[in-house]
KELUMMAR-90920 format. One record per residue (C-alpha): residue number from 0; residue in three letters; x, y, z. Coordinates in Angstrom, 1 decimal. Layout:
<marfis>
<marfi num="NUM" residu="ALA" c1="X" c2="Y" c3="Z"/>
...
</marfis>
This chain:
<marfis>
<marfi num="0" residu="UNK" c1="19.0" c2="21.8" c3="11.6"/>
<marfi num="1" residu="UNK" c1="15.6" c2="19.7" c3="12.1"/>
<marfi num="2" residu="UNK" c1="14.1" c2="19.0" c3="8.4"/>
<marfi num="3" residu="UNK" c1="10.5" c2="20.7" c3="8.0"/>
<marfi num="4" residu="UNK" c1="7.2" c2="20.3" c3="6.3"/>
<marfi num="5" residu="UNK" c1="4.9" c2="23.2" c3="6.5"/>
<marfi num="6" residu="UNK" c1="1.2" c2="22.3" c3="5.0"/>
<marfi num="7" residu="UNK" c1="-1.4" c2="23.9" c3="4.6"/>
<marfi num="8" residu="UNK" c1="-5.5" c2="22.6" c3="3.5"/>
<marfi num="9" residu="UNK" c1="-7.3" c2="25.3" c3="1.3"/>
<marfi num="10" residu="UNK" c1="-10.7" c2="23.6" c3="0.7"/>
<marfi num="11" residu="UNK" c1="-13.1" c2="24.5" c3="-2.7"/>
<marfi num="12" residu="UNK" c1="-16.1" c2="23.7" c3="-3.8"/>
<marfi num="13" residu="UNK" c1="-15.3" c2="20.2" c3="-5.3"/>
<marfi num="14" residu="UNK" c1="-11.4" c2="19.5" c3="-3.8"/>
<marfi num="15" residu="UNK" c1="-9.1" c2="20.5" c3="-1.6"/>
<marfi num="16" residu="UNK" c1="-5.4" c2="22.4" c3="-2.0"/>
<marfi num="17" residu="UNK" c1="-2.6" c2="20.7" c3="-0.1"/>
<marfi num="18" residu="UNK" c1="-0.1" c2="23.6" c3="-0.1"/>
<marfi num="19" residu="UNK" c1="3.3" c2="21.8" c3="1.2"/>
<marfi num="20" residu="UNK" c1="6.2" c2="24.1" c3="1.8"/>
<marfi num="21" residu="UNK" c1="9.9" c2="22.8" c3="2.8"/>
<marfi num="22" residu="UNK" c1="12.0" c2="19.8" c3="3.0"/>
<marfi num="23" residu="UNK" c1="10.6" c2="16.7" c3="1.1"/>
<marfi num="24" residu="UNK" c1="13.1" c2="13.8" c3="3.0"/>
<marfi num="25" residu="UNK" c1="13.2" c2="10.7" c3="5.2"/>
<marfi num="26" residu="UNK" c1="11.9" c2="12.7" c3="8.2"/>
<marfi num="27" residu="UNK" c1="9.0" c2="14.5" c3="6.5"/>
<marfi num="28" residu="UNK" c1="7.8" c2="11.9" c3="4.1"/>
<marfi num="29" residu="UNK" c1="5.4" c2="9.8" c3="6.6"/>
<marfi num="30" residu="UNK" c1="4.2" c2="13.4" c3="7.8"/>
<marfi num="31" residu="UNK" c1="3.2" c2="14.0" c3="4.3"/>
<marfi num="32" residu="UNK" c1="2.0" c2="10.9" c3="3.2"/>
<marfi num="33" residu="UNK" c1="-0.1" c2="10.8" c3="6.9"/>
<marfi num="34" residu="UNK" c1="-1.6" c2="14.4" c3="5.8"/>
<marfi num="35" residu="UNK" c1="-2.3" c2="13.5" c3="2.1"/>
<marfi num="36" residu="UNK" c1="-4.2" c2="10.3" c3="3.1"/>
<marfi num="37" residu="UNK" c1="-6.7" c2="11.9" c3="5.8"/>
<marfi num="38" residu="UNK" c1="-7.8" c2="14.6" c3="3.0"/>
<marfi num="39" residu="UNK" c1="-7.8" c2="12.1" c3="0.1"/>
<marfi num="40" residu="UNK" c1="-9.9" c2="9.9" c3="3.1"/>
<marfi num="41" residu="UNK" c1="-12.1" c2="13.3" c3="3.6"/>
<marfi num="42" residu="UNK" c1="-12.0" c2="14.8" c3="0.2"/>
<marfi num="43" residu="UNK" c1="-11.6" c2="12.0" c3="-2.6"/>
<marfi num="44" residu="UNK" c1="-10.2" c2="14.7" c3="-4.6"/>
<marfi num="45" residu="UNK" c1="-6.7" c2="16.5" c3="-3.5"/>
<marfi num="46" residu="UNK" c1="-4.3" c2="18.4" c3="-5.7"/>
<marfi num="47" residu="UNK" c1="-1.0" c2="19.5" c3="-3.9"/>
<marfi num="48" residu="UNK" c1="1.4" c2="22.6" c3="-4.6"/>
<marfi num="49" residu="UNK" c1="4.8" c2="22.0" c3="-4.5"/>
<marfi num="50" residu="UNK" c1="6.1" c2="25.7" c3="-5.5"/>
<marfi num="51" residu="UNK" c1="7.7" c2="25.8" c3="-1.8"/>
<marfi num="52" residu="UNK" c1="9.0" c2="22.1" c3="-2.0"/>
<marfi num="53" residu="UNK" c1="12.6" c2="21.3" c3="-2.0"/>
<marfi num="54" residu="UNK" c1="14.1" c2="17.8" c3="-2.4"/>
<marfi num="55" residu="UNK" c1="16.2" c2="15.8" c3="0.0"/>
<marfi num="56" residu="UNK" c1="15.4" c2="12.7" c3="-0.5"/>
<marfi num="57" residu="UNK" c1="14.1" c2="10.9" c3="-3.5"/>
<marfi num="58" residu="UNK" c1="12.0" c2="8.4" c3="-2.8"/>
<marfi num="59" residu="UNK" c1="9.7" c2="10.1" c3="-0.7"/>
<marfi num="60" residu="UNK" c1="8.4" c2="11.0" c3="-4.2"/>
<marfi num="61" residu="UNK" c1="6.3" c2="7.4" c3="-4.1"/>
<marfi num="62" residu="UNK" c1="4.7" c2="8.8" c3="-1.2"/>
<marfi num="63" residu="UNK" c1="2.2" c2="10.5" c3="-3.6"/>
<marfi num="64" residu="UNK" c1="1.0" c2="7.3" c3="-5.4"/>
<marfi num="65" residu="UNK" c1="1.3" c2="5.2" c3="-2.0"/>
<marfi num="66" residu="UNK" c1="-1.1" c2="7.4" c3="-0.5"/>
<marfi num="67" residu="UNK" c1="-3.2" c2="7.0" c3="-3.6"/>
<marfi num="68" residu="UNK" c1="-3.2" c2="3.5" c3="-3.6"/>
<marfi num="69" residu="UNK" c1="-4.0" c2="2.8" c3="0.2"/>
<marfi num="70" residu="UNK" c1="-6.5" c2="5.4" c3="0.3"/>
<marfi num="71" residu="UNK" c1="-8.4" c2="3.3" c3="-2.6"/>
<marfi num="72" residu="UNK" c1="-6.8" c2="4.3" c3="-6.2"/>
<marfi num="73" residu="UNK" c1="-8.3" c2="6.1" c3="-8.7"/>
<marfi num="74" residu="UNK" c1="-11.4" c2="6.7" c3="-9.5"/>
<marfi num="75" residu="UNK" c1="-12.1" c2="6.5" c3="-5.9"/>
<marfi num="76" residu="UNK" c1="-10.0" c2="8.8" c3="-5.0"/>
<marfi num="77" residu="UNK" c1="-7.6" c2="11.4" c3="-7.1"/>
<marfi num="78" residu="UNK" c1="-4.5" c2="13.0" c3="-6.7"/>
<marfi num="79" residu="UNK" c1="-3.1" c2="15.4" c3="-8.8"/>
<marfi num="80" residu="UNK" c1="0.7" c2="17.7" c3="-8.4"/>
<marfi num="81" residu="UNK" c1="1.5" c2="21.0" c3="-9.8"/>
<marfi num="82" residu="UNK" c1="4.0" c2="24.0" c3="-9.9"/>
<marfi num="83" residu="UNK" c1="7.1" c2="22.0" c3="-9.1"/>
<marfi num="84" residu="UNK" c1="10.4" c2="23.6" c3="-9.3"/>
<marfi num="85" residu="UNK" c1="12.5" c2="22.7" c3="-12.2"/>
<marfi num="86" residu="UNK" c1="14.8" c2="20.3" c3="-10.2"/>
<marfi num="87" residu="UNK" c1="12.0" c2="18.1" c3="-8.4"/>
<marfi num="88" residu="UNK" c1="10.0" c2="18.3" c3="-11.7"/>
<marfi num="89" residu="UNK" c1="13.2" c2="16.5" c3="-13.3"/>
<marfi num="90" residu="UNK" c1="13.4" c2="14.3" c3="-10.5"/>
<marfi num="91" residu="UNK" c1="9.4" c2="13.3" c3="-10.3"/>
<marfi num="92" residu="UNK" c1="9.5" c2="12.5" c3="-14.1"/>
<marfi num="93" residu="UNK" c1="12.4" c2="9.9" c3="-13.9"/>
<marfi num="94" residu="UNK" c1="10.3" c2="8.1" c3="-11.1"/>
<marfi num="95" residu="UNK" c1="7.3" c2="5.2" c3="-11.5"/>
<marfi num="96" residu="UNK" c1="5.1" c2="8.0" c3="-9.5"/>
<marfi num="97" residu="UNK" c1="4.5" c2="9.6" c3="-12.5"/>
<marfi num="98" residu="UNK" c1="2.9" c2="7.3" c3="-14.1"/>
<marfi num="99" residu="UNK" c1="0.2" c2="7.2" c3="-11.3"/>
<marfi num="100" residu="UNK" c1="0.2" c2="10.7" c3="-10.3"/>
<marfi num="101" residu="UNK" c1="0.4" c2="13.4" c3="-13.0"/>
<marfi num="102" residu="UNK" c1="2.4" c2="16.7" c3="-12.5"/>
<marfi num="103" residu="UNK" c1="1.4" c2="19.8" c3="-14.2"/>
<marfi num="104" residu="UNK" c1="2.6" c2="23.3" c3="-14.5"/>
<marfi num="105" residu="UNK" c1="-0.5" c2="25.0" c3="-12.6"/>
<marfi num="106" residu="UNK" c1="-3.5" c2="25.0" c3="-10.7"/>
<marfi num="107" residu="UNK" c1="-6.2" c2="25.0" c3="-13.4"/>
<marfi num="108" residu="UNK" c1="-4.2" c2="22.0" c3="-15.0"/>
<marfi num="109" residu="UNK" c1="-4.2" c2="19.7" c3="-12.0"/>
<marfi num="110" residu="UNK" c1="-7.9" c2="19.9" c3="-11.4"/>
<marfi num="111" residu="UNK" c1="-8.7" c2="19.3" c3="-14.8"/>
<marfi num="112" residu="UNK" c1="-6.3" c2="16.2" c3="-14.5"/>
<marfi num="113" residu="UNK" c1="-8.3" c2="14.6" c3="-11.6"/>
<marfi num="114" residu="UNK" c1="-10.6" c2="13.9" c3="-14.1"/>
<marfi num="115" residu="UNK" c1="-8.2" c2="12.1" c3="-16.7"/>
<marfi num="116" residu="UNK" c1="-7.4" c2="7.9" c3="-16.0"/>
<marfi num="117" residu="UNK" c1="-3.6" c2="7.9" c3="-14.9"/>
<marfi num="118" residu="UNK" c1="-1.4" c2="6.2" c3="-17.2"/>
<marfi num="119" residu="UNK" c1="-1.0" c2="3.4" c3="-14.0"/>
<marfi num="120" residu="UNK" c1="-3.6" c2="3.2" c3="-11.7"/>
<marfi num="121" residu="UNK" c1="-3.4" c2="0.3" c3="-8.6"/>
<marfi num="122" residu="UNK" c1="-5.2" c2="-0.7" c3="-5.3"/>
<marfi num="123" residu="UNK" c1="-4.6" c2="-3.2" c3="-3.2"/>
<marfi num="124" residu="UNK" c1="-7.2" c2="-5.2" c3="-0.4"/>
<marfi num="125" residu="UNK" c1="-6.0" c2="-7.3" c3="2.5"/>
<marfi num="126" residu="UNK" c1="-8.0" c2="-10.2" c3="3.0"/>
<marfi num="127" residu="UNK" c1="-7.8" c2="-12.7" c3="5.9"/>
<marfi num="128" residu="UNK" c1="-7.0" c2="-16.6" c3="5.8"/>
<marfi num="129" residu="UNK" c1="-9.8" c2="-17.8" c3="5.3"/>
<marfi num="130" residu="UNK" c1="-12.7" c2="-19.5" c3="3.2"/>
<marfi num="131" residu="UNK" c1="-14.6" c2="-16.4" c3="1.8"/>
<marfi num="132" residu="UNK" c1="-11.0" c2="-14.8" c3="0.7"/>
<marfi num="133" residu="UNK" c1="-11.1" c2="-16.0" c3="-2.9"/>
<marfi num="134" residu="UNK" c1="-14.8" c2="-15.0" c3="-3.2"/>
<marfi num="135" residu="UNK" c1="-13.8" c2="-11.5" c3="-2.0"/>
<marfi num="136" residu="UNK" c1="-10.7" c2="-11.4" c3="-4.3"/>
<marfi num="137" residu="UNK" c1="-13.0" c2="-11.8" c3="-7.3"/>
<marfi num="138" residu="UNK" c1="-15.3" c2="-9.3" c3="-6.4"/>
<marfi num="139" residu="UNK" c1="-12.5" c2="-6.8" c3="-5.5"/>
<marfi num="140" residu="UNK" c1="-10.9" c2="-7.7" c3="-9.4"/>
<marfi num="141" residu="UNK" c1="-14.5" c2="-7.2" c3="-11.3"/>
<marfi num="142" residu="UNK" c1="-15.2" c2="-4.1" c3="-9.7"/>
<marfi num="143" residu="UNK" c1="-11.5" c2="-2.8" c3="-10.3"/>
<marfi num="144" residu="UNK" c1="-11.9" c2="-4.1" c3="-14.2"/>
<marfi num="145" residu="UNK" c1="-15.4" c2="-2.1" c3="-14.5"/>
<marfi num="146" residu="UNK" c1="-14.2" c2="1.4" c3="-12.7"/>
<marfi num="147" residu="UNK" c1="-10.7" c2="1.1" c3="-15.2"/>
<marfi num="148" residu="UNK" c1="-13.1" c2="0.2" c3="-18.0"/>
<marfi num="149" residu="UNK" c1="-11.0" c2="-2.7" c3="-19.0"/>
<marfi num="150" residu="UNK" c1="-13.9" c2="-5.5" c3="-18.3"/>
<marfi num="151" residu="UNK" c1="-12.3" c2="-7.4" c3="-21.3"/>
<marfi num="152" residu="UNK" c1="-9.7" c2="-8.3" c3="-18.6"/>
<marfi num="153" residu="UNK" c1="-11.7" c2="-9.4" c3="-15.7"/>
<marfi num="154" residu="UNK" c1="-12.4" c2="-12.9" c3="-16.8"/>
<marfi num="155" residu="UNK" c1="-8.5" c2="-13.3" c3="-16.6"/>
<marfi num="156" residu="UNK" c1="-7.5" c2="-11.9" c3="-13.5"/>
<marfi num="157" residu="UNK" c1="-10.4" c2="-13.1" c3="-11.4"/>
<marfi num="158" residu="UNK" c1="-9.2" c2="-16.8" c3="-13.0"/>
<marfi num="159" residu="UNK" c1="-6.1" c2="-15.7" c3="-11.5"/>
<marfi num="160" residu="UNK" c1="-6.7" c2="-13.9" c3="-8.7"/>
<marfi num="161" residu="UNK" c1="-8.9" c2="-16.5" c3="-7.2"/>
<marfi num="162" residu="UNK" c1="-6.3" c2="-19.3" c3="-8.0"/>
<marfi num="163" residu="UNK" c1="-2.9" c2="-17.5" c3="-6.5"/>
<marfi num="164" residu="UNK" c1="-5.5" c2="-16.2" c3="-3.3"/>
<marfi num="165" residu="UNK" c1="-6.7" c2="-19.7" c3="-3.1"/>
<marfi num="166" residu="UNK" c1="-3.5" c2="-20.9" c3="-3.0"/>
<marfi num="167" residu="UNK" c1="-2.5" c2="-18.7" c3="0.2"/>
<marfi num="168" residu="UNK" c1="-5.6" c2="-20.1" c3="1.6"/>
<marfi num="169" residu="UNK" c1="-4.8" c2="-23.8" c3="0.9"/>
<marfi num="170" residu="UNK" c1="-1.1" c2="-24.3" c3="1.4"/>
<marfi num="171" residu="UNK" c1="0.9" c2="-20.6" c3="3.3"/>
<marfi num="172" residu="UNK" c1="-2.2" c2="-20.5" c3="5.7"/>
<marfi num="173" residu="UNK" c1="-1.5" c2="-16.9" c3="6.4"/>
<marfi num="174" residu="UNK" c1="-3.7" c2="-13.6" c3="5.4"/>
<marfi num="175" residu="UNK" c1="-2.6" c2="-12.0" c3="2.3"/>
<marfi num="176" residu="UNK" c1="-2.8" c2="-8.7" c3="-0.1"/>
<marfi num="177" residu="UNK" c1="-3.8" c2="-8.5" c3="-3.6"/>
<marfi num="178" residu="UNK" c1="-3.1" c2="-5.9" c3="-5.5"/>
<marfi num="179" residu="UNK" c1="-4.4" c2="-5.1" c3="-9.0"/>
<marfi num="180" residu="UNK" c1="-2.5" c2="-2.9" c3="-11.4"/>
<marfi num="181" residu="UNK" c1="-3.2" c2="-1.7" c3="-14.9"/>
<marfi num="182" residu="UNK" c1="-1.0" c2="-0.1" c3="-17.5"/>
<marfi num="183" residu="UNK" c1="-0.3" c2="0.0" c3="-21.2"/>
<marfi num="184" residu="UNK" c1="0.8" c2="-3.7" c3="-21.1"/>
<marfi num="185" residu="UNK" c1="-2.3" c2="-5.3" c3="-18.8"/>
<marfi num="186" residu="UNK" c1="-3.5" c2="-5.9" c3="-15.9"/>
<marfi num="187" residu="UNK" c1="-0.8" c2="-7.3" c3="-13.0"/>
<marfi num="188" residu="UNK" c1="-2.3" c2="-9.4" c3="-10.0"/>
<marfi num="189" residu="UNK" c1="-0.3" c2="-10.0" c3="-7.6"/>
<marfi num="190" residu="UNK" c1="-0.8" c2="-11.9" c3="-3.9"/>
<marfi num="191" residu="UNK" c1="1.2" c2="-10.9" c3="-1.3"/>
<marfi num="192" residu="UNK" c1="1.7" c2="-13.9" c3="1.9"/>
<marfi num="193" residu="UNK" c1="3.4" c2="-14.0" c3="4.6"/>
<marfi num="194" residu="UNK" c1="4.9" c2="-17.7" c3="4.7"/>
<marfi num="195" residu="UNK" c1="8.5" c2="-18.3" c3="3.9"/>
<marfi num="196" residu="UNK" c1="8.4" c2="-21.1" c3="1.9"/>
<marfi num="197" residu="UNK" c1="9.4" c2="-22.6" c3="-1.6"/>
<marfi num="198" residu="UNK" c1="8.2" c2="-20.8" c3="-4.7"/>
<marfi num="199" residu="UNK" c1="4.8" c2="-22.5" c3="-5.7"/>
<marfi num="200" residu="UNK" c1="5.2" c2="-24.4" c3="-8.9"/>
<marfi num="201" residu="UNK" c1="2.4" c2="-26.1" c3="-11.5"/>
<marfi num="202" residu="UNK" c1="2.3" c2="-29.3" c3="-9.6"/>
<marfi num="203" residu="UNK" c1="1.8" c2="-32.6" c3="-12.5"/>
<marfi num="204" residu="UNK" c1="-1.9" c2="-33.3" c3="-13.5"/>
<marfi num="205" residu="UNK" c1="-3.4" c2="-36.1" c3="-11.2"/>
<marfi num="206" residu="UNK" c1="-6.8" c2="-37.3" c3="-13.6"/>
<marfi num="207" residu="UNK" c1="-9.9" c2="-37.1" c3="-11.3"/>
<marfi num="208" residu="UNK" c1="-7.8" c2="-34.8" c3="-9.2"/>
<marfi num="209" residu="UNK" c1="-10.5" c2="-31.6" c3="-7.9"/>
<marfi num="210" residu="UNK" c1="-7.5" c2="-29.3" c3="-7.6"/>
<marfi num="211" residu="UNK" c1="-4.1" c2="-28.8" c3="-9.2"/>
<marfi num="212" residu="UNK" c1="-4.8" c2="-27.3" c3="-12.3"/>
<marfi num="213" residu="UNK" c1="-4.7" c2="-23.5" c3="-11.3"/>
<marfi num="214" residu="UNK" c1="-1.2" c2="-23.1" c3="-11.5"/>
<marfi num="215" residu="UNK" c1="-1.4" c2="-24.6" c3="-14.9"/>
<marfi num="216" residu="UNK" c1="-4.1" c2="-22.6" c3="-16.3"/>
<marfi num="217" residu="UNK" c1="-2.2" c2="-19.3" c3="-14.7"/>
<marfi num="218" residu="UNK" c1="1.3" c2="-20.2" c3="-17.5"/>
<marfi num="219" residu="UNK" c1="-1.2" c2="-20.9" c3="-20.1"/>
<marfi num="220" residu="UNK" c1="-2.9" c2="-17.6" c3="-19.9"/>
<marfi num="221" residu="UNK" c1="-0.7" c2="-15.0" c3="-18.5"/>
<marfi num="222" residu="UNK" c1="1.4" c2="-13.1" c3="-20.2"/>
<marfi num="223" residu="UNK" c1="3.9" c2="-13.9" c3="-18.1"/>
<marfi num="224" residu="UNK" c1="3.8" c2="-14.6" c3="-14.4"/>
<marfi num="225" residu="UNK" c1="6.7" c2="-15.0" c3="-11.8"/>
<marfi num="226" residu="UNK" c1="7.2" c2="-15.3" c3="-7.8"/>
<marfi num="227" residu="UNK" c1="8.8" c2="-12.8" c3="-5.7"/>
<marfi num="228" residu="UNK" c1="10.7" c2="-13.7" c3="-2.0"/>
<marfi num="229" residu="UNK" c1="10.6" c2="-11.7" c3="0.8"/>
<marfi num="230" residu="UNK" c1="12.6" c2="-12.6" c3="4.0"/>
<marfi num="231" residu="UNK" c1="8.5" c2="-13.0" c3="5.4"/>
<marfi num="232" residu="UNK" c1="7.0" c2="-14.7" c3="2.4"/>
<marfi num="233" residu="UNK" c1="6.6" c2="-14.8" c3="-1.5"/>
<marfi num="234" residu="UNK" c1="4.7" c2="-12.4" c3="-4.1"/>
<marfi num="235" residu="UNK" c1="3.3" c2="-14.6" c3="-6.3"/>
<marfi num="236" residu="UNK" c1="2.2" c2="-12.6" c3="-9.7"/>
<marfi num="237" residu="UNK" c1="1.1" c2="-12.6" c3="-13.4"/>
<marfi num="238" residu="UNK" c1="0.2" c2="-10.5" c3="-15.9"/>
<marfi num="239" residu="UNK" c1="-3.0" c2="-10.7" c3="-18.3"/>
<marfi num="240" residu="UNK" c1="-3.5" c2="-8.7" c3="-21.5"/>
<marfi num="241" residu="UNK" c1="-6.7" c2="-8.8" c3="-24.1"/>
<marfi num="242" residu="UNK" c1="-7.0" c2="-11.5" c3="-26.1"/>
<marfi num="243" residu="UNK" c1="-6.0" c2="-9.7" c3="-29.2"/>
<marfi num="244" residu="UNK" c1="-3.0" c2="-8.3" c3="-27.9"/>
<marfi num="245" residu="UNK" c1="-1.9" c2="-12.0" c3="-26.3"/>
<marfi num="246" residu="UNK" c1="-2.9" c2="-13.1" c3="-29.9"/>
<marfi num="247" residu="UNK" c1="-0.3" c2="-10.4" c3="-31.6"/>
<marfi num="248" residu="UNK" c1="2.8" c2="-11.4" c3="-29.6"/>
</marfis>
């Protein structure tokens, strides 16, 4: 039997209802996701009923905070879940989605949740190979620190963000995508290129030298920080936290 997703858009006066009814799974995730991201696009403010939602399929559950994040993260846009069945509930909770997208028990409580910071909120910018990327990547990480209201971070992860972007620029020559996240344990950049190559590494200090430092200043200040291969490329990223909590690890 073919898998199906009925939906149904029931606009109001300051967001929309995205009723879904039927088989969350392989074959109706994109569908979803496709639907979610034209009213999110339309709306900036969506909550979705899953009362007639069954589940097939697992991870079409990060369809909800994918849709978030492309469509331009919170508080841009906002995305809220409610009346899931006890089963998918279970399910959604064990998942990183929740942490982006809450889930609540009815109607009233979802709209009142659009209003609330997420526990993780993320969005992501492609920017092209070339000399105003890094310029553009700090811009994008400001305004991200001021709508998170974590502006005690931005100095950090625009160092960092316009070093790793740079970086692409300078030696993968490809374009790339940064992403910004922000949790309970700081703010993750992360550059996504699309270069096989080795993982970059703090190259020594030549004296005079005008670059070369970046990678050295990133291990000083992060957190942590790390590279990530893909069969197309590397995810370079680090993590920065407020100079009290770096000071109380």
């Amino acid at each position: 039997m073919t898998e199906q997703m009925a939906m149904e858009v029931i606009p109001s006066a300051d967001h929309a209802v995205l009723r879904l009814t039927g088989s969350l799974s392989l074959a109706t995730a994109l569908e979803v996701r496709e639907a979610l991201g034209k009213q999110l696009a339309a709306r900036g403010r969506v909550v979705v009923e899953l009362s007639g939602v069954t589940l097939d399929w697992p991870p079409a559950l990060e369809l909800f905070p994918t849709a978030l994040s492309t469509s331009g993260g919170w508080p841009w846009v906002r995305l809220a879940l409610y009346q899931a069945s006890q089963p998918l509930a279970t399910a959604f909770r064990r998942t990183r989605a929740a942490e982006m997208v809450p889930l609540e028990a009815d109607h009233s409580a979802a709209v009142a949740a659009l209003d609330i910071r997420p526990r993780r909120v993320s969005r992501h910018r492609d920017l092209p190979c070339n000399l105003g990327a890094a310029a553009a990547a700090r811009t994008f990480l400001r305004q991200a620190c001021t709508d998170w209201d974590a502006e005690e971070l931005a100095e950090l992860a625009v160092l960092v963000g316009n070093e790793f972007v740079s970086n692409v620029v300078e030696h993968a020559d490809t374009s790339c995508r940064l992403t910004a996240s922000l949790d309970r344990r700081g703010m993750r950049v992360a550059v996504r290129d699309f270069h096989p190559s080795t993982a970059p590494r703090p190259r020594p200090i030549s004296v005079g030298a005008r670059r070369g430092r970046g990678l050295h200043l990133v291990a000083q200040l992060a957190a942590n920080w790390g590279v990530t291969d893909h069969p197309d490329g590397k995810t370079v990223w680090a993590t920065v936290v407020a100079p009290a909590s770096a000071s109380s690890h």
